[in-house]
C-alpha positions as CSV (number, residue, x, y, z in Angstrom):
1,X,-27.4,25.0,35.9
2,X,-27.3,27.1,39.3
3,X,-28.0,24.2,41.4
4,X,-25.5,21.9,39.6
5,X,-22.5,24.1,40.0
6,X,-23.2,24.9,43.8
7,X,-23.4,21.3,44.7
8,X,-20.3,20.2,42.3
9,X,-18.4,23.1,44.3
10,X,-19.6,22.0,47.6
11,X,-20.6,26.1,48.2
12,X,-22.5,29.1,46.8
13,X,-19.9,31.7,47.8
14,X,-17.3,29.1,45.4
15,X,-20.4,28.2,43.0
16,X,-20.4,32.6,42.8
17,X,-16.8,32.6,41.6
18,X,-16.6,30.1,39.2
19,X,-19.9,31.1,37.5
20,X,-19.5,35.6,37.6
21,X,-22.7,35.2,39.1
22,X,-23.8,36.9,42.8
23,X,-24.1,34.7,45.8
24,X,-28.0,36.1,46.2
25,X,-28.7,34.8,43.0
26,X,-27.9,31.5,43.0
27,X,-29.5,31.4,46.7
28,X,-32.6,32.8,45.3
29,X,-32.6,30.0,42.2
30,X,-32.2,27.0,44.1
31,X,-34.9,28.5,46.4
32,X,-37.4,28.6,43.4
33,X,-36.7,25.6,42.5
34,X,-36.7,24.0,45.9
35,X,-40.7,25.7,46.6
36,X,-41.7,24.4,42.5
37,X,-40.7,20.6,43.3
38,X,-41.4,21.4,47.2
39,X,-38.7,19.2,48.3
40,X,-35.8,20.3,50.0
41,X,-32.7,20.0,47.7
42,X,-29.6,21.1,49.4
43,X,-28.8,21.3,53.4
44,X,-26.3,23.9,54.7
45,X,-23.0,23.2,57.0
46,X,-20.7,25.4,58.5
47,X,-18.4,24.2,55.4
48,X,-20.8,24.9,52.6
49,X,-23.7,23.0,51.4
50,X,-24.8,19.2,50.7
51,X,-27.2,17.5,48.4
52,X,-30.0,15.8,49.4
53,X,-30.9,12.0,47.9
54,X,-33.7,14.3,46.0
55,X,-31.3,16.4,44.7
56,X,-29.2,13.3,43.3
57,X,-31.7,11.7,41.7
58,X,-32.8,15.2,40.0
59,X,-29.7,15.7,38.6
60,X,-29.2,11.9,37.0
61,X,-32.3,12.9,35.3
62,X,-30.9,16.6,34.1
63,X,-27.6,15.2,33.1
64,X,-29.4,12.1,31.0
65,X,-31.7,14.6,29.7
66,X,-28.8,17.2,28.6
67,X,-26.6,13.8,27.1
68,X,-29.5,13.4,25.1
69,X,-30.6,16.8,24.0
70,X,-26.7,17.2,22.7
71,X,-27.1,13.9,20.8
72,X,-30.1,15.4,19.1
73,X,-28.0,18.6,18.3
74,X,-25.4,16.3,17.3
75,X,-27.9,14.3,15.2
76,X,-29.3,17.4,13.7
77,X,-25.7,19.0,12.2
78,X,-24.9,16.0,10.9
79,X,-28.5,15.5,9.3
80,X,-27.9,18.5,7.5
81,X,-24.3,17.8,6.2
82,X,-25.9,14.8,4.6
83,X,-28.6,17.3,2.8
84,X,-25.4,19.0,1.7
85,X,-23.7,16.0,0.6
86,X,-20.5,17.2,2.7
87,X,-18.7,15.7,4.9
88,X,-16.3,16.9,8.1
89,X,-13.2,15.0,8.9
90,X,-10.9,15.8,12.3
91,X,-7.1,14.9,11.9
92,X,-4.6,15.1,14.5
93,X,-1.5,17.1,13.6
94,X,0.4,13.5,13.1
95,X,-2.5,12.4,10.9
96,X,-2.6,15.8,9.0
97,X,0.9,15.4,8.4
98,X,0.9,12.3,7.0
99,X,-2.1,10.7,5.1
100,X,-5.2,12.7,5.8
101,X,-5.4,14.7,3.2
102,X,-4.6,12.1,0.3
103,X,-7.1,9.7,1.3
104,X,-9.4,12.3,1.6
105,X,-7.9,13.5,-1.8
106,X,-9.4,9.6,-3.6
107,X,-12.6,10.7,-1.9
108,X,-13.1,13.4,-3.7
109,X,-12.1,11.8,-6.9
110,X,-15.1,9.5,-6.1
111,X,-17.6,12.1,-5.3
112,X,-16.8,15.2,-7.2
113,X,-19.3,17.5,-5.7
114,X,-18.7,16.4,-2.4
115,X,-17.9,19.3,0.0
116,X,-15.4,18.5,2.2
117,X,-14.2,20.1,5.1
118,X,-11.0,19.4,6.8
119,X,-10.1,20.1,10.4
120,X,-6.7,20.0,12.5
121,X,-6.6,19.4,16.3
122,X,-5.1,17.7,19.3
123,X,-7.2,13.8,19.5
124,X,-8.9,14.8,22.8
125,X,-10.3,18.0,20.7
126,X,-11.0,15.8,18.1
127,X,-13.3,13.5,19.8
128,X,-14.9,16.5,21.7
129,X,-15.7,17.6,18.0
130,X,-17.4,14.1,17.0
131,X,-19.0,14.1,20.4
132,X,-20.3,17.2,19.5
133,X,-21.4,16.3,15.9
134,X,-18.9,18.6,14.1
135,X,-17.1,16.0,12.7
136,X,-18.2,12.8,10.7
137,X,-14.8,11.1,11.3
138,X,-11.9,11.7,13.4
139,X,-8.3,10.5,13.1
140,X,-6.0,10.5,16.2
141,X,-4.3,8.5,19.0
142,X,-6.7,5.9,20.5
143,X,-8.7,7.4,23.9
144,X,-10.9,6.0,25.9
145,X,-15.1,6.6,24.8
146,X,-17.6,6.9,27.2
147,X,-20.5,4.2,26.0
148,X,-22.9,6.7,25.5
149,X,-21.7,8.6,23.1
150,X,-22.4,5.8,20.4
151,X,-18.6,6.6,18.6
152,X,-17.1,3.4,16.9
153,X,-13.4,3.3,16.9
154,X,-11.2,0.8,14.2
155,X,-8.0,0.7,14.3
156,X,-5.9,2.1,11.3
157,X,-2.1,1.7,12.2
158,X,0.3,1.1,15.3
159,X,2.6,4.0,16.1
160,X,6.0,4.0,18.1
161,X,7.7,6.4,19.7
162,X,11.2,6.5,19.7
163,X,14.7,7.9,18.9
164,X,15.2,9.1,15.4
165,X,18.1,10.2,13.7
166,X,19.4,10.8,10.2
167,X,20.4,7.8,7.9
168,X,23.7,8.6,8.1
169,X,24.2,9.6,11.6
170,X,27.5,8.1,13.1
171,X,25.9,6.8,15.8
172,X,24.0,4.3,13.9
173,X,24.6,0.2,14.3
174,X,25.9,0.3,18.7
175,X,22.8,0.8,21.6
176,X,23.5,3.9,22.8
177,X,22.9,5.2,26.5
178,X,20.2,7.6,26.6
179,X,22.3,9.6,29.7
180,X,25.3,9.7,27.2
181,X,23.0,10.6,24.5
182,X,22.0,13.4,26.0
183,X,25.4,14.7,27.8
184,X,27.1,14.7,24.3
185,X,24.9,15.2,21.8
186,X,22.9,17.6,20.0
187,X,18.7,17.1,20.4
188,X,15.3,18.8,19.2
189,X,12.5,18.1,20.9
190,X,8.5,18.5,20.3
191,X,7.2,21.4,22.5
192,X,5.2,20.4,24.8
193,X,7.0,17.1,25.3
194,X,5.3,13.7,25.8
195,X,4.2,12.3,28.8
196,X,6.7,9.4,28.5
197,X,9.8,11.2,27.8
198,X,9.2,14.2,30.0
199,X,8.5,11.9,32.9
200,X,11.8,10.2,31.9
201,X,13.4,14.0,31.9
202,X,12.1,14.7,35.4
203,X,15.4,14.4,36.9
204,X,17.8,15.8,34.4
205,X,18.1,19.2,33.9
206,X,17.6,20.3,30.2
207,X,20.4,23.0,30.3
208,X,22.5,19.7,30.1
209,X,22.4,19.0,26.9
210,X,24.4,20.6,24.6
211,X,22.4,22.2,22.2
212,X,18.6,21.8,22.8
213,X,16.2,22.6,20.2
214,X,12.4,22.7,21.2
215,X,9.8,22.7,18.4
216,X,6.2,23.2,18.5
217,X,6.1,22.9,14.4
218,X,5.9,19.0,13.0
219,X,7.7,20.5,10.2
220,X,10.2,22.1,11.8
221,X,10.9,18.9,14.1
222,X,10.9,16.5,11.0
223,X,13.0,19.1,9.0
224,X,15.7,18.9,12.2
225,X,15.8,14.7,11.7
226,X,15.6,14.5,8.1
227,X,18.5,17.1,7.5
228,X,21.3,17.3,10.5
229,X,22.9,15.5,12.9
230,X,20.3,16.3,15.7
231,X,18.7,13.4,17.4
232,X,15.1,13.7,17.9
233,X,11.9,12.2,20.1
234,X,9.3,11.2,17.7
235,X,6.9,8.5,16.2
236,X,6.9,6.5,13.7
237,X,4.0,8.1,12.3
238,X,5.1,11.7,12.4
239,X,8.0,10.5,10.5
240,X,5.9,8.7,8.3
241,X,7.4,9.8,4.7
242,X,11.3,10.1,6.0
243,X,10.8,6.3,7.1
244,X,9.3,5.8,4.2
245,X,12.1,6.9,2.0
246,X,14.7,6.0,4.0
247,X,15.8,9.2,5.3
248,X,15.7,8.6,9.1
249,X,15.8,5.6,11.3
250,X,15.5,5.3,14.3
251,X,18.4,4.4,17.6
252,X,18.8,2.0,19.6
253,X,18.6,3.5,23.3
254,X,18.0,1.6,26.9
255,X,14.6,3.9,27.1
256,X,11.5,1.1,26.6
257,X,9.3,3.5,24.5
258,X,5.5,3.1,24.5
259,X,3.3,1.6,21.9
260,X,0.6,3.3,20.4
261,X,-2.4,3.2,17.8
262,X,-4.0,5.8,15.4
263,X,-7.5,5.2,15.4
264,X,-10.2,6.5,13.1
265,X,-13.4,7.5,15.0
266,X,-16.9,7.4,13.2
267,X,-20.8,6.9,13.4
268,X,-22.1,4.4,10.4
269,X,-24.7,5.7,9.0
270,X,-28.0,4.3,6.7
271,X,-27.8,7.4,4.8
272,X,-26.6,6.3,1.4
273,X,-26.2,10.2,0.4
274,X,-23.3,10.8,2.8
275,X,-19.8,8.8,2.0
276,X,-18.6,8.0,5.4
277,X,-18.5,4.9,5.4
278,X,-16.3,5.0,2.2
279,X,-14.2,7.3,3.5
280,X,-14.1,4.6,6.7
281,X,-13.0,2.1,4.1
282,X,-10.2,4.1,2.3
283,X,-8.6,4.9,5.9
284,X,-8.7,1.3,6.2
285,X,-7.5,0.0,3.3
286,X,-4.3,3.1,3.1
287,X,-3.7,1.5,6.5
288,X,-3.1,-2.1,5.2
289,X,-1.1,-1.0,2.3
290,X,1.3,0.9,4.6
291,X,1.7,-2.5,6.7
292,X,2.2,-4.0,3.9
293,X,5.2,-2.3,3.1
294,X,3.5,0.5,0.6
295,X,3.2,4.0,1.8
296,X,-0.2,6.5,2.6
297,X,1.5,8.1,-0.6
298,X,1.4,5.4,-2.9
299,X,-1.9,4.1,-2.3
300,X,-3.0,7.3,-3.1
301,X,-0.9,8.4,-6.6
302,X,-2.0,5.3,-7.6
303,X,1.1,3.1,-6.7
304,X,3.4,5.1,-8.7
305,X,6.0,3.0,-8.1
306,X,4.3,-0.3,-9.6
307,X,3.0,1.9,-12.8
308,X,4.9,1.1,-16.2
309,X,7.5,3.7,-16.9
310,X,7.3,5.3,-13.3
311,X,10.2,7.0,-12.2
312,X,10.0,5.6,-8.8
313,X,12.8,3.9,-6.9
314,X,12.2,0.6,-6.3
315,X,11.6,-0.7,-2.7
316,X,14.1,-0.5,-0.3
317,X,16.5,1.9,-2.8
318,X,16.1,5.2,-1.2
319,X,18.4,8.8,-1.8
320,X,20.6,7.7,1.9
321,X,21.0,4.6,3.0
322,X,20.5,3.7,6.4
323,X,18.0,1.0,8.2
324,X,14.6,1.1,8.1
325,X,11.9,0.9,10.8
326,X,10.4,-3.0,11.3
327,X,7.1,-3.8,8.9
328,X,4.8,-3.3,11.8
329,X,6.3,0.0,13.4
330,X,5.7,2.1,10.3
């Protein structure tokens, strides 16, 4: 809207430049309008322009009216999904990495002709995507929902960020420094880095450290902890299955490391064709098997380990030793 973008940029000659659009026409537009409604809508200064009050109130009205016509879009897609019987679920890479794809493996197994569609993405994508009605759920870190958008969040498991290293690392069993840590040993780092750590970072200069790896690829980072002696900045969640089977653990560093939570985002639904809300309730119930002490894996190979004649290592006997993460940091 012509009007909108002049008055959110406070000028027409800016309002022109964000838009690709002439001065002359945005002049001529808000003119229109202003003669249709016959009320004066914006005043001009030697700075730019101002709303009017009328001009406010118009455009709470517009922007309630265009929250609700994208709701009805929304509504719409996801109306015919359910004629479909399919179903769209969002994962962040973490999630994607980790236990997406088998719980969304047992929903097949319970609808067969189900067509499912699976999508990776950053969280705030992924809630611009449910927002949007392109997804049915969404799995990712936990951000905040404005009340109109009529999401309901649950929470599925906590998640820690910390130091990780191989089971066998040398290092393991004294607190270490981070400053020593990273004057004398060897790191790989996600790409782009954290808020947390790179805010920790600010002051010390990267070329520092003696060998710095920086990975933009999950795989690559997790392939870095699991196999050398690099230390790495991670979650618990992204390290999901080398936690699991005991192939990294994490250090103990002077850094206090924020807590997280990975969230599942979702609208119920009265439609009994489409199987969200059973999808809703295997996320749920994965989650409380990995908290207690089971994996995302397990629950969905049907518990191998637990299955007569399974070739499974029992609990807590895993290819390296080395210590575990605490019950509720997994």
């Amino acid at each position: 809207m012509l009007l909108k973008s002049a008055v959110d940029a406070g000028s027409i000659s800016r309002a022109s430049a964000e838009l690709g659009v002439s001065q002359p026409t945005i002049t001529r537009g808000i003119a229109r309008l202003e003669a249709a409604l016959g009320y004066r809508l914006v005043e001009r200064t030697a700075k730019g322009i101002l709303s009017t009050e009328v001009c406010r109130s118009l455009l709470k009205h517009v922007e309630r009216a265009t929250s609700e016509l994208a709701e009805a879009g929304a509504t719409l897609r996801r109306m015919r999904r359910s004629r479909y019987r399919s179903l769209a679920c969002g994962g962040s890479p973490t999630a994607m990495e980790s236990y997406v794809p088998s719980v969304m493996f047992e929903l097949i197994r319970r609808y067969p002709t189900l067509s499912l569609q699976l999508y990776e993405a950053p969280s705030p994508k992924l809630l611009e995507m449910m927002h949007a009605g392109e997804l049915d759920i969404a799995i990712g870190a936990r951000l905040k929902i404005e009340e109109n958008h009529q999401v309901e969040v649950e929470t599925l498991l906590p998640d820690t960020m910390g130091v990780f290293v191989n089971a066998n690392h040398p290092l393991l069993g004294k607190p270490q420094t981070m400053e020593h840590l990273l004057a004398t040993q060897r790191w790989v780092l996600p790409e782009p880095l954290w808020p947390y750590p790179a805010q920790m970072l600010r002051d010390i200069p990267l070329s520092s450290i003696p060998c710095l790896v920086r990975a933009q690829s999950a795989s690559a980072l997790r392939w870095y902890a699991r196999e050398t002696d690099f230390l790495t900045i991670a979650t618990s969640l992204m390290l999901h299955t080398e936690l699991s089977n005991g192939l990294v653990t994490e250090l103990t560093t002077d850094w206090s490391f924020p807590r997280s939570q990975h969230v599942i985002y979702y609208r119920s639904t009265p439609d009994a064709e489409r199987p969200v809300d059973i999808a809703v309730a295997l996320f749920k119930s994965a989650s409380h098997e990995s908290l207690d002490g089971g994996t995302m894996t397990a629950f969905m190979s049907g518990k191998a380990a637990s299955q007569p004649g399974s070739q499974s290592q029992p609990r807590g006997q895993h290819r390296r030793s080395g210590h575990r993460l605490p019950r509720e940091s997994m």
